[in-house]
DOMAR-973246 format. One record per residue (C-alpha): residue in three letters; z, x, y. Coordinates in steps of 0.001 Angstrom, whole numbers, plus 500000, padded with zeros to 6 digits. Layout:
N
R    r       Z       X       Y
R  ala       Z       X       Y
...
***
This chain:
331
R    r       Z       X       Y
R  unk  485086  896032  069754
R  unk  483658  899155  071201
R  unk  484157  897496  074734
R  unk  488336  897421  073882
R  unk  488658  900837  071955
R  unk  487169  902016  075434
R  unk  489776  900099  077650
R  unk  492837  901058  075227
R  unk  491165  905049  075602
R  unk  491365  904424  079252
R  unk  494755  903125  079795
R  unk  496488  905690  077650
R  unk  494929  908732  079155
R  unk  495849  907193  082945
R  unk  499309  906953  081766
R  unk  499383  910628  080215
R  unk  497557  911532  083194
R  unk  500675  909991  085078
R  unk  502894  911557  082773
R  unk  502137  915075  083198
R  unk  503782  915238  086372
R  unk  506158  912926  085921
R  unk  507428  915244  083423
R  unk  507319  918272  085650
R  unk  507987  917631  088976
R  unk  510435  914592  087978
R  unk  512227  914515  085214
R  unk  512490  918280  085023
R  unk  514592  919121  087972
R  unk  516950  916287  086935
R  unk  517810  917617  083735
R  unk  517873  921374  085151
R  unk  521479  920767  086284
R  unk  524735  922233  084851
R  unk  526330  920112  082489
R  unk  529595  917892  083295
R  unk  531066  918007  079860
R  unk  529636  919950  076293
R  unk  528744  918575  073125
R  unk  530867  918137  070525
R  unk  528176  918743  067537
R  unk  528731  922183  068782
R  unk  532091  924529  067330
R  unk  532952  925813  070814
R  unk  533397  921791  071937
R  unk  536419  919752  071645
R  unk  537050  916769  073821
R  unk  534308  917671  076483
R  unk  535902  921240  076941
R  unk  533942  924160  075991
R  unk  536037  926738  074138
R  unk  535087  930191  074642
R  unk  537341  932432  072530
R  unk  537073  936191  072646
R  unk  539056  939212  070444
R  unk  539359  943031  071482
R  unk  541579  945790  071532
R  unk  544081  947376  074122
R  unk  544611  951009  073394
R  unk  547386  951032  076342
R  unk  550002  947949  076809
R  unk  552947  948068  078865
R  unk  555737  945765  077374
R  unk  557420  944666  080458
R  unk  560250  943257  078100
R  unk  561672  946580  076828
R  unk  559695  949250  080048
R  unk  557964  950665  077093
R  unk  554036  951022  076040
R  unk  551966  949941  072826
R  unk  548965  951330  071621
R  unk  545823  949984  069583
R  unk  547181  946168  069885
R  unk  544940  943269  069036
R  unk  544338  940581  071184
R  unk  542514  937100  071105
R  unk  541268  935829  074538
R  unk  540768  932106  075204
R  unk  538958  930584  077712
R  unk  538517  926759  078441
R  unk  536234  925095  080539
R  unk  536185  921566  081404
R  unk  533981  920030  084407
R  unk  535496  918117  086771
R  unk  532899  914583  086817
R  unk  534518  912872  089446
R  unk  534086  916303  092223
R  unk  530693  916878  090354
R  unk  528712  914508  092763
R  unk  527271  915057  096498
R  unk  525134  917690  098298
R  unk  523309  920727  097087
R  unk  523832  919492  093194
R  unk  527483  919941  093657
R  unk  529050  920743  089978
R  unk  533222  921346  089866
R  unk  534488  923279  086726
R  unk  537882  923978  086180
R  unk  539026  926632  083437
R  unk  542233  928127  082226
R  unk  542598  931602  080537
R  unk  544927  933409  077963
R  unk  545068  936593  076577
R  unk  547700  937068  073616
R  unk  548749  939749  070897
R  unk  547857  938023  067315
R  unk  551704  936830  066628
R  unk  551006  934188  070071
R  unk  552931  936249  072721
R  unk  550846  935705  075987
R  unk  549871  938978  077554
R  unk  548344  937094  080490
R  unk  547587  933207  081593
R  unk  544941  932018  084999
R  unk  543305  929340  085927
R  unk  540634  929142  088387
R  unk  538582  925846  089816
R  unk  535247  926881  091299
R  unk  532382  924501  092470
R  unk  528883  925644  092806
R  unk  525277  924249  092952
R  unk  524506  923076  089533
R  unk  521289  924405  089426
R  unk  521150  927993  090914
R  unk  525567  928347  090389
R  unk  525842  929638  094034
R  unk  529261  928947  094804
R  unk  530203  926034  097193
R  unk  532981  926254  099531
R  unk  534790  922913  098717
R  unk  536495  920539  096209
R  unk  539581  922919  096641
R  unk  538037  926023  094566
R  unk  541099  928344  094117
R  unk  542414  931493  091374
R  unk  545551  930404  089986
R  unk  546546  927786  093397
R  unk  545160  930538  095846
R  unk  542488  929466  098049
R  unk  538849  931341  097057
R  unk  538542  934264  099823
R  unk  534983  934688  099180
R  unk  532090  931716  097951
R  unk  529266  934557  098404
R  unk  528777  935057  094383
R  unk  527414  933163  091840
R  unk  529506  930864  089550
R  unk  531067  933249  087179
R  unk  530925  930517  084193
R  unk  527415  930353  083904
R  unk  524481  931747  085874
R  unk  521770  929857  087517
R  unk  518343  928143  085465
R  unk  515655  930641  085713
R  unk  517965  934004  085961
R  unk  515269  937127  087307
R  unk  516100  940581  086164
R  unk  517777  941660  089384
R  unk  520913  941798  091077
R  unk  522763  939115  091694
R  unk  526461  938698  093568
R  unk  529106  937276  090785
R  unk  532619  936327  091507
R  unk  535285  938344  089998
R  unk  539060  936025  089989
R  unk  541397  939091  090063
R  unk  540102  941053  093565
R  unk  539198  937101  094549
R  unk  535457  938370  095370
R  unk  532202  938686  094834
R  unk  530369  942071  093638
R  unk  526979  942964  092628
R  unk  526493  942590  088991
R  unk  522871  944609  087904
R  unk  520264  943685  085658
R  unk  520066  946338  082443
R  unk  517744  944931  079789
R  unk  516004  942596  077817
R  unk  517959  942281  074233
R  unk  517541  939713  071771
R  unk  521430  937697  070347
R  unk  520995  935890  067039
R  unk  517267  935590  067746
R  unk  517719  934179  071559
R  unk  516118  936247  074051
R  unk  518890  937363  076506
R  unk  518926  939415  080164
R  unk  521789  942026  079985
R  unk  523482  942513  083323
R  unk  526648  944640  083870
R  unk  529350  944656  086880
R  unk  531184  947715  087706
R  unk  534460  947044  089713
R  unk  536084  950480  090457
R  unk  539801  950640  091238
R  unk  540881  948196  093550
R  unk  543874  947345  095040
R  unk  545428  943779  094336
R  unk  548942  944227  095341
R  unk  552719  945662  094687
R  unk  554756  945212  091811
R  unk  558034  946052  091321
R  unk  559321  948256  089084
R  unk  561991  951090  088481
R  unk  561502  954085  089949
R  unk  560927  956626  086830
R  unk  558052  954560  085689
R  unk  555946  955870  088562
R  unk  557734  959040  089514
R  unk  560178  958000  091697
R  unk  564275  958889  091638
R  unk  564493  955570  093562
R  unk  566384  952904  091415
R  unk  562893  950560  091795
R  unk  559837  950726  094088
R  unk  557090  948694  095060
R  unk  554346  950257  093221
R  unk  550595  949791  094715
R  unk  548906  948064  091409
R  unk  544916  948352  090746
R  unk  542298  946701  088317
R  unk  538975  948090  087431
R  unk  536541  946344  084932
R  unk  533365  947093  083297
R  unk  531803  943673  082895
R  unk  529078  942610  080441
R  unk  526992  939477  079898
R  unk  524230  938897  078166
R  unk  522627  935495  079464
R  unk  520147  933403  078270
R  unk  517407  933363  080879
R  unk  516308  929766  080848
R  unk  519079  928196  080618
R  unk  521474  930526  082754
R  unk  524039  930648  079755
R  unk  526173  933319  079043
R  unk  525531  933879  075081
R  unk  527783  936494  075118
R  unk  530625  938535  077491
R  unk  532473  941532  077389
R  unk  535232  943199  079620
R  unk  536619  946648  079942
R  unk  540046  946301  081762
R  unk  541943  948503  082909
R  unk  545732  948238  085479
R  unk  547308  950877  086526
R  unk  550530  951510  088863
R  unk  550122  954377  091284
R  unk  552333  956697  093139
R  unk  552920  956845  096760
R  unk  550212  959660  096276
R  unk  548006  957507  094839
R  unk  548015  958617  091366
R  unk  547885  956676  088669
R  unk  551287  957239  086671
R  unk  551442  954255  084442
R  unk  548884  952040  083002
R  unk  549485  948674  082570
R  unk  546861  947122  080142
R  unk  543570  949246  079281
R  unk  541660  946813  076979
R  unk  538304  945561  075801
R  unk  537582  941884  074955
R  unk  534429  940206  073535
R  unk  533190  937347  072134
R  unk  533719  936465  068741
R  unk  530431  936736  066179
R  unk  531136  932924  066080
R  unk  531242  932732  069906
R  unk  527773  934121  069759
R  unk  526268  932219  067831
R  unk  527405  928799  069277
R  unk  526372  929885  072716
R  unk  523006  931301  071271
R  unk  522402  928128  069586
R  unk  523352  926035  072409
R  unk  521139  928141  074620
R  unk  518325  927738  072434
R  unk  518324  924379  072144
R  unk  519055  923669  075617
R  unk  515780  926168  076552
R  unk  513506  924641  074029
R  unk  514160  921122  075640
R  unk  513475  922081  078868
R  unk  509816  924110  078270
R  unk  509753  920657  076415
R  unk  509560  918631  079899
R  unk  508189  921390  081841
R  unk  506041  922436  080239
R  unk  504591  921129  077053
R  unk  504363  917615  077842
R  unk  502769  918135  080925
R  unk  500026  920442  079615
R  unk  499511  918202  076745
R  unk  499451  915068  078737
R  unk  496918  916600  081309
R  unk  494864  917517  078430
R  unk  494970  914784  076375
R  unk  495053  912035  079149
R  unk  491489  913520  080332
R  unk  489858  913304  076555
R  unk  490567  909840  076720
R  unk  489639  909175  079868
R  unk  486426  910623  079064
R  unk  485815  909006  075293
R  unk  486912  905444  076646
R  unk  484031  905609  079751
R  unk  481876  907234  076712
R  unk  482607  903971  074861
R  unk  482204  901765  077796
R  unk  478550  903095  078962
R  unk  477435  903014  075560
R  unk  475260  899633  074587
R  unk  473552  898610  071613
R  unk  470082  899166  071821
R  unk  467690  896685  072151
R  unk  464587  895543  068971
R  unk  461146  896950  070245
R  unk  459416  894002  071612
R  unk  456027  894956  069210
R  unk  458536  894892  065622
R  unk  459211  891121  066550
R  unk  455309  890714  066873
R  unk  454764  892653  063195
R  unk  457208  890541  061210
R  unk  455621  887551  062508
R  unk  452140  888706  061619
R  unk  453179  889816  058481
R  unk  454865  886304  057533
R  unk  451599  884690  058660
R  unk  449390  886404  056053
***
């Protein structure tokens, strides 16, 4: 019996020896890859497309409709992403996600509508020049950034390049802080995009200080861009953006602003991606970490306890005892 405890003590701990790095330097980098398609036990998930939606304020908004501007109007952002499985196969973990964008006042009139297709390297979401990436049909000028959907497994507190769809570029987006988002640790990183210019629009004259009946005004966007992202994982938990549009003179003044707004996610946005996060992080140190140090571990105990049981032999009667019950039997 002891002889088969031993062998069973052996075999196990050989295969958690096995195990332990199986685990790690297996399993683990085939699971640290951006998903093709969300769950739908989670409320941002319908149909495989993740549903990101977002609500905010513009204090300035410039009714094209009647040349006038609002103040103080709500809007609701939402953003869909759905991965494209089919381009999501080939070199350098080649991931395809395609997402569309709207941004409306609360009675459904759109403010703004974009799509943009980008492919990247499903584990560190450096872009990928390929698959046809493009901002609303137009060709991607610039695959130098990171995937602007969702950063990299393993994000370091530093700077890293992240692709902005409006300028149709890349800038550096810095590391702030360490903050904690319904209990999920998060890295805070902001992008600062000064005024840039992203083309003409036409519009009459008095709008931008012209007697001219209508001019071809120079138009620029600036943002102030916030994500807080889940460090494991690379998930954005949460985002916020501070937009602002102008129209400038030939001077280049700004004389009318077009949209100067901030957007965020909902509370409920937060807590979806939070959870999602966590779950997704917990997993992972799962297979990277825990199984592997408990498999070493454990693996080596047995391996130790079955030889243990396997040296050990029952030990043998004194010859001289024999000899004493037999004398004693002959008296």
């Amino acid at each position: 019996m002891r002889r088969i405890v031993g062998l069973v003590a052996i075999g196990v701990g050989v295969f958690l020896l096995a195990l332990a790095p199986l685990a790690k330097f297996y399993v683990a980098p085939r699971v640290q890859v951006a998903p093709v398609g969300c769950s739908d036990t989670s409320v941002i998930c319908k149909d495989r497309v993740n549903i990101s939606p977002s609500a905010g304020i513009a204090t300035t908004l410039f009714d094209p409709a009647t040349l006038t501007s609002n103040s103080n109007v709500a809007l609701v952002g939402v953003e869909r992403v759905r991965a494209d499985v089919t381009a999501s196969k080939g070199p350098d973990n080649r991931t395809v996600y395609d997402e569309s964008q709207t941004v409306s006042k609360t009675d459904g009139t759109l403010v703004v509508a974009d799509t943009e297709r980008i492919p990247f390297n499903g584990k560190t979401s450096q872009m990928i020049s390929c698959c046809g990436g493009n901002v609303d049909g137009k060709a991607i000028a610039d695959y130098s950034g990171i995937n602007p959907l969702k950063f990299g497994f393993d994000v370091q507190k530093k700077t890293y390049l992240y692709f902005d769809r409006t300028i149709n570029k890349a800038t550096a987006m810095d590391f702030k802080d360490v903050e904690t988002l319904d209990g999920v640790q998060v890295y805070k990183f902001i992008q600062t995009i000064p005024p840039t210019r992203i083309g003409t629009l036409e519009v009459p004259g008095n709008l931008v200080g012209s007697v001219a009946a209508s001019v071809d005004a120079p138009e620029f966007y600036g943002n102030i861009r916030t994500v807080w992202v889940e460090p494991v994982t690379g998930v954005i938990v949460k985002g916020s953006e501070q937009q602002k549009q102008t129209l400038r003179d030939v001077d280049g003044n700004d004389k009318l602003t077009l949209i100067e707004a901030t957007l965020t996610f909902t509370d409920a946005n937060v807590k979806a991606s939070a959870d999602a996060a966590s779950s997704a992080a917990s997993q992972l140190g799962l297979i990277k970490t825990t199984i592997p140090i408990v498999g070493l571990v454990l693996g080596i105990i047995l391996l130790v306890l079955g030889f243990i049981a396997l040296g050990r032999r029952r030990d043998p009667v004194p010859a001289h005892a024999h000899a004493g019950d037999s004398a004693s039997s002959d008296l």
